[in-house]
VMD Tcl script that draws the C-alpha trace (Angstrom):
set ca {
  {-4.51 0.78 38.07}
  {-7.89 -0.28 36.43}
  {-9.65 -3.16 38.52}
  {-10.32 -6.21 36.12}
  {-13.62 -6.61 38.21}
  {-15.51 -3.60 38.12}
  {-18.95 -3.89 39.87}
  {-17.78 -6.64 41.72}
  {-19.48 -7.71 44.78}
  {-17.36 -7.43 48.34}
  {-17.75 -9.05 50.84}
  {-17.77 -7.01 54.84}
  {-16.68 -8.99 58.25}
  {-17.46 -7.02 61.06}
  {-14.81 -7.49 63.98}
  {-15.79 -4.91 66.17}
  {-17.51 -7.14 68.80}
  {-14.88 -9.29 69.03}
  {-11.70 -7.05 68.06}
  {-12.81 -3.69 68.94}
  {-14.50 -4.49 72.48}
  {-11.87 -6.57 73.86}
  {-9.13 -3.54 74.76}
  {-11.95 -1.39 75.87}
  {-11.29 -0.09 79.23}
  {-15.10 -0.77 80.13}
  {-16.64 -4.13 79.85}
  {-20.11 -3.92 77.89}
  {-22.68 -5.73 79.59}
  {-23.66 -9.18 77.97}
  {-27.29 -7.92 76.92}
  {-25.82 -4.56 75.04}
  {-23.35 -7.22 72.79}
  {-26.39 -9.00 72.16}
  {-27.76 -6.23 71.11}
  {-25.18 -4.73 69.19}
  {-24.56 -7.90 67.12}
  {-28.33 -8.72 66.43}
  {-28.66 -4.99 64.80}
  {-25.56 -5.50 63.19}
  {-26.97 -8.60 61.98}
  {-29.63 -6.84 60.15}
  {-27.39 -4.71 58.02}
  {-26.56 -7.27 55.66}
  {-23.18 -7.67 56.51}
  {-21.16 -10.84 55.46}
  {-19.95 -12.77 58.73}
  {-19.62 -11.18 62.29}
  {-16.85 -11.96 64.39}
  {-18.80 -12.24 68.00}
  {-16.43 -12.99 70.35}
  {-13.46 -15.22 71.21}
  {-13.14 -17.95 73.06}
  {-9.88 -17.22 75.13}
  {-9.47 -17.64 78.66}
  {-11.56 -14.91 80.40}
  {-8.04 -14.15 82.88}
  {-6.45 -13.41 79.24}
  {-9.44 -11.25 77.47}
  {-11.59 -10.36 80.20}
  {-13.66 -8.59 78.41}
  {-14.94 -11.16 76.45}
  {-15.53 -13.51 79.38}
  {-19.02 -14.37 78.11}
  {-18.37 -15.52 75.14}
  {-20.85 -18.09 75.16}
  {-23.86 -16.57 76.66}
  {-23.25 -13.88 73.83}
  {-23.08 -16.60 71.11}
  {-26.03 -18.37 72.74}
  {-28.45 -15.09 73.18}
  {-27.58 -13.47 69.92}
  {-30.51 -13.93 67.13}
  {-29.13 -15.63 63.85}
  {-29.44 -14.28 60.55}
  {-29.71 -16.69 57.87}
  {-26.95 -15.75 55.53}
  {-24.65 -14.02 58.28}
  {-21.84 -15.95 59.34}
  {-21.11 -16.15 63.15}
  {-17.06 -16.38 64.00}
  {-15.48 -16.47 66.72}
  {-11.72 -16.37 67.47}
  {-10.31 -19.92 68.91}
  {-6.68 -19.75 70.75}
  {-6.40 -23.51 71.30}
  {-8.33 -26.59 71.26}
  {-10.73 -25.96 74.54}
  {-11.40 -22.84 72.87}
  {-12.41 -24.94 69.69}
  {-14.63 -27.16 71.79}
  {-16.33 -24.30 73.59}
  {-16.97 -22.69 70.20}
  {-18.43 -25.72 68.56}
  {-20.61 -26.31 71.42}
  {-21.95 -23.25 70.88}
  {-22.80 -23.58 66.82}
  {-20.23 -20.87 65.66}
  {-20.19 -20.87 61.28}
  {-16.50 -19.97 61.42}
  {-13.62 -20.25 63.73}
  {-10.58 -17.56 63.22}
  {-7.07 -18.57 64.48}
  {-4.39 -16.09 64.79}
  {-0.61 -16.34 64.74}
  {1.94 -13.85 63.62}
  {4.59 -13.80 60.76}
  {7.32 -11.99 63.06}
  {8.49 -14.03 66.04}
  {9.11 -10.91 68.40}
  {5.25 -10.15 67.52}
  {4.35 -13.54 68.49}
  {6.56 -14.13 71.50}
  {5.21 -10.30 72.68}
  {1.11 -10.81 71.90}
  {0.57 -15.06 71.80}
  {3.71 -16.15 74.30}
  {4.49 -18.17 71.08}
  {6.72 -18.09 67.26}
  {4.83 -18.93 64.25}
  {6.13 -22.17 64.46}
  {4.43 -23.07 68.33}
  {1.50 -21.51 66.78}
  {1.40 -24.08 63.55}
  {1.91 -27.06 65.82}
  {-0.84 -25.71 68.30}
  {-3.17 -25.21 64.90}
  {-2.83 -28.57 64.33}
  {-4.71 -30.20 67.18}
  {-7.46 -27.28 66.76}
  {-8.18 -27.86 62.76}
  {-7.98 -31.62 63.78}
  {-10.61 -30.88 66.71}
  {-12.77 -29.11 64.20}
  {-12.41 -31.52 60.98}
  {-15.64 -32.85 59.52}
  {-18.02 -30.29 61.71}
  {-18.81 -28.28 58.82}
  {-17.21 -25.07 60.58}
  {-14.92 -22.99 58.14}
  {-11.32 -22.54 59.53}
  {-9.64 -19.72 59.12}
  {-6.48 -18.18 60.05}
  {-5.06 -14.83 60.51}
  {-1.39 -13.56 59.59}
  {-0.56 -11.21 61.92}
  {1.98 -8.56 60.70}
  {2.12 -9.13 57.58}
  {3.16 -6.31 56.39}
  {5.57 -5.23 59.08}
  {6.45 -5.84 62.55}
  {6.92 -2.84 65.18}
  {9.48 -4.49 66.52}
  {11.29 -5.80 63.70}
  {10.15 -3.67 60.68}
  {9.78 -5.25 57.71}
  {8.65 -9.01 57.06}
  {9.48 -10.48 54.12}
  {6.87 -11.53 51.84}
  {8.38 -14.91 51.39}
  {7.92 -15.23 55.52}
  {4.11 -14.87 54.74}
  {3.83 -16.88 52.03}
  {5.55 -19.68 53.83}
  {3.28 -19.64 56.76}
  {0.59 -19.51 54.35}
  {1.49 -22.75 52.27}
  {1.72 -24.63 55.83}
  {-1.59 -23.47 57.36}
  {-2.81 -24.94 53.74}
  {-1.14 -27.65 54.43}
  {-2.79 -28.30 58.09}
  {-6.26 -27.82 56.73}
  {-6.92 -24.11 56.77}
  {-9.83 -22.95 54.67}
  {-9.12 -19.34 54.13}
  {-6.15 -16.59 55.37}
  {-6.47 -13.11 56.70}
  {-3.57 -10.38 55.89}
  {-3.42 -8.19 58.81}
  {-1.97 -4.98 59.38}
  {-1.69 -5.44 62.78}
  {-0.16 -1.99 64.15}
  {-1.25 -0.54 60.70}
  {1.92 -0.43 59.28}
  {1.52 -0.75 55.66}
  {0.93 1.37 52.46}
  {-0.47 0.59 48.74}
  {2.07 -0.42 47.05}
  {2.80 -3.34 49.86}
  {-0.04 -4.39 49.74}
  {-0.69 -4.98 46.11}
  {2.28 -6.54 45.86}
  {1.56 -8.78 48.38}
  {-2.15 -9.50 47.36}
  {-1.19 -10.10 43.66}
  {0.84 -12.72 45.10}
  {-1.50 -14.73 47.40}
  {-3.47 -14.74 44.52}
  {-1.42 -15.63 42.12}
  {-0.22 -18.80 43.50}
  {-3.61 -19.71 45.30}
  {-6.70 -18.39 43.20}
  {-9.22 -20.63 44.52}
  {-8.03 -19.68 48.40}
  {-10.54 -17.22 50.44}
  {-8.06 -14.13 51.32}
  {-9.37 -11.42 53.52}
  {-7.85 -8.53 54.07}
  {-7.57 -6.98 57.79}
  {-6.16 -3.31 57.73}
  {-5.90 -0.79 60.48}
  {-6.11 3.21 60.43}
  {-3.16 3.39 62.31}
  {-1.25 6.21 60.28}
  {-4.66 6.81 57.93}
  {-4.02 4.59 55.09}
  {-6.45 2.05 56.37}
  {-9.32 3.14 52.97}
  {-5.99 3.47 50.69}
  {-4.69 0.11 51.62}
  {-8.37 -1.21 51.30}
  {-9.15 0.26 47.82}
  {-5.74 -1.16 46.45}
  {-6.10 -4.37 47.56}
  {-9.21 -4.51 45.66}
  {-7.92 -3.25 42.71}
  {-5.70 -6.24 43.16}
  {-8.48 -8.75 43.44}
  {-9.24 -8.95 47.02}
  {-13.21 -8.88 47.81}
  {-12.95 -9.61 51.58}
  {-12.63 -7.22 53.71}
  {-12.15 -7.16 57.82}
  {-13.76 -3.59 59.52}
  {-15.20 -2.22 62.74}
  {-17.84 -0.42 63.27}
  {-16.55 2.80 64.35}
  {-12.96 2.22 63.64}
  {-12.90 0.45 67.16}
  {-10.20 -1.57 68.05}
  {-5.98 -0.87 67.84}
  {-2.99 -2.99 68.85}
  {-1.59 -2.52 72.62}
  {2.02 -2.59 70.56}
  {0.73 0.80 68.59}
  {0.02 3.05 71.25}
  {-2.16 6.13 71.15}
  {-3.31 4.58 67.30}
  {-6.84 4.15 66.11}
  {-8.38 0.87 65.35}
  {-9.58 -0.98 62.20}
  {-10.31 0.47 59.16}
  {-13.85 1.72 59.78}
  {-17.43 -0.29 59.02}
  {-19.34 2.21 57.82}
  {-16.27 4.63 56.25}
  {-15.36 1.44 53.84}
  {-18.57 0.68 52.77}
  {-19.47 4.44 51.88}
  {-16.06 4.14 49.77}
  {-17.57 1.30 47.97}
  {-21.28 2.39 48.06}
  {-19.63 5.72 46.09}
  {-17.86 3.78 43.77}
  {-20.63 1.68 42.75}
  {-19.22 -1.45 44.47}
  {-22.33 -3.93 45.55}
  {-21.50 -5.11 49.82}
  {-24.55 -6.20 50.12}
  {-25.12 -4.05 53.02}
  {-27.49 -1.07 53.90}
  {-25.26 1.83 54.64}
  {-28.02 4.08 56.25}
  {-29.21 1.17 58.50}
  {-25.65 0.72 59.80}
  {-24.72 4.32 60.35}
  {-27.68 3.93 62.73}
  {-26.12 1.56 64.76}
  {-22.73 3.43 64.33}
  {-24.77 6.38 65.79}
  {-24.83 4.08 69.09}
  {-21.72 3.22 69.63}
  {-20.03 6.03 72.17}
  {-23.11 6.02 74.25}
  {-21.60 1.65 74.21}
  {-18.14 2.19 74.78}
  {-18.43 5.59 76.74}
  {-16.41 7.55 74.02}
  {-16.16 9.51 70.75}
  {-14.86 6.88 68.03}
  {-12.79 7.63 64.80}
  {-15.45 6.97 62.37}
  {-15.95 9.70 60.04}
  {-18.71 9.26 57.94}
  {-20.92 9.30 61.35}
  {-19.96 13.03 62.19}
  {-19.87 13.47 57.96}
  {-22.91 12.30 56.99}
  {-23.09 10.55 53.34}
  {-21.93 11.76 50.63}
  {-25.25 12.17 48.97}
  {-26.48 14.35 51.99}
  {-27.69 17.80 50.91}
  {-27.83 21.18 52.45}
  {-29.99 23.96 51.78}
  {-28.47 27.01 50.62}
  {-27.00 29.55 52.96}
  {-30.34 31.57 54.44}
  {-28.32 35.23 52.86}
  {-28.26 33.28 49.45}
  {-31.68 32.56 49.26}
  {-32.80 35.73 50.39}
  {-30.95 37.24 47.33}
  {-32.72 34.76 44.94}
}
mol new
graphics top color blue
foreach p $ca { graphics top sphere $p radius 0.5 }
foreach p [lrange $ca 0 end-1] q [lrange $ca 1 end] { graphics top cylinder $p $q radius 0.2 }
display resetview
């Protein structure tokens, strides 16, 4: 299928502060996520997800959420999100100047009832205090569709399921939707089908899509959904991150893997790929082990080697 877009600019959310360091079996000192997120903040990356503002009993991990939004260095032109369960979290978030705020619900019940105590229906109500909360601050809303291309407890969700919940989270206030492959369930064709029709019925809406590497389709399901339009993209650096309902899998779809795709293909991110395979290069000695990322243990494509020292003794 030939993009209509070629040369298009995409757009790269890094979630790996937030999504990748929360199941981490090691909590990374306050001062190192600092860190992380101000060099990540000089790559020229899109919008950041920091942290989330969730009880710290719930996602202890992420328990200091706002001494990490409050010591982190901002960017101009980087957005700063963070992910908002419920209206406290909301306040806490604004208090601390967040750009963005990312809600999350699923489109399978059993998903929902298993990860958020809560259907996609609780979840909608709940959404409506927070985007009320958050009205007229200037702070983009956005919400994420868990599962939206399967459920690994139910299998397949129906597109018109997603669609639905998208039209009402329109309909509360929501600025922009995230697909998510949650447990990294989907493939290609899924997801162009499902893109062309976000699209179709709501050009003007903000749709990112949020794959993981699950069963290694995470670049495939990436590429095709930009073929299909889509020019946001959700990654972690590393390919940190995974779903406790898809044991033993990998994470998101990688930072620095996704934007060599695009760097090879001529795609403009806006972000400089050597600059964040350096901080990449960081990120075991972080989170105390190896990570999936392959361009790291690669190298870039346009790398070079010299020639094997028998073959240039022969020339």
């Amino acid at each position: 299928m030939t993009p209509s877009h070629d040369r298009s600019r995409v757009f790269i959310n890094e979630v790996a502060p937030r999504d990748g360091l929360q199941i981490e079996s090691r909590f990374v000192p306050t001062e190192e996520k600092i860190q992380l997120i101000d060099a990540l903040s000089q790559t020229g990356l899109a919008k950041i997800e920091a942290t989330s503002f969730t009880s710290p009993k719930a996602i202890p991990n992420l328990r200091d959420a706002e001494a990490v939004m409050q010591g982190i260095g901002r960017v101009p032109g980087v957005g700063y999100v963070a992910l908002v369960p419920n209206e406290k979290g909301a306040e806490r978030a604004l208090a601390c100047g967040v750009d963005e705020i990312n809600l999350v619900l699923s489109a399978s019940d059993s998903h929902g009832l298993a990860n958020l105590r809560m259907t996609a229906d609780a979840s909608l109500v709940r959404f409506a205090g927070i985007v009320e909360r958050v009205r007229g601050s200037g702070v983009f809303i956005n919400a994420s569709i868990s599962t939206a291309f399967g459920c690994p407890f139910e299998g397949e969700v129906p597109f018109k399921r997603v669609l639905a919940i998208t039209e009402k989270l329109l309909a509360l206030g929501v600025e922009g939707i995230s697909l998510c492959d949650t447990t990294g369930m989907a493939n290609p064709r899924q997801v162009a089908d499902l893109c062309r029709e976000v699209r179709s019925r709501w050009p003007w809406l903000p749709v990112t899509l949020h794959v993981h590497n699950t069963r290694g389709m995470g670049l495939a399901n990436a590429l095709i959904a930009w073929q299909n339009g889509i020019t946001r993209f959700d990654a972690a650096l590393g390919g940190l991150g995974g779903c406790p309902y898809a044991p033993g899998a990998t994470g998101n779809v990688c930072t620095e893997d996704l934007v060599h795709m695009f760097a090879q293909m001529e795609v403009e991110t806006g972000v400089d790929l050597e600059r964040l395979v350096a901080v990449a290069e960081r990120l075991p000695a972080l989170v105390g082990h190896d990570v999936p990322g392959q361009v790291v243990k690669a190298g870039l494509a346009t790398r070079r080697y010299p020639l094997p020292s028998s073959l240039s003794e022969a020339t």
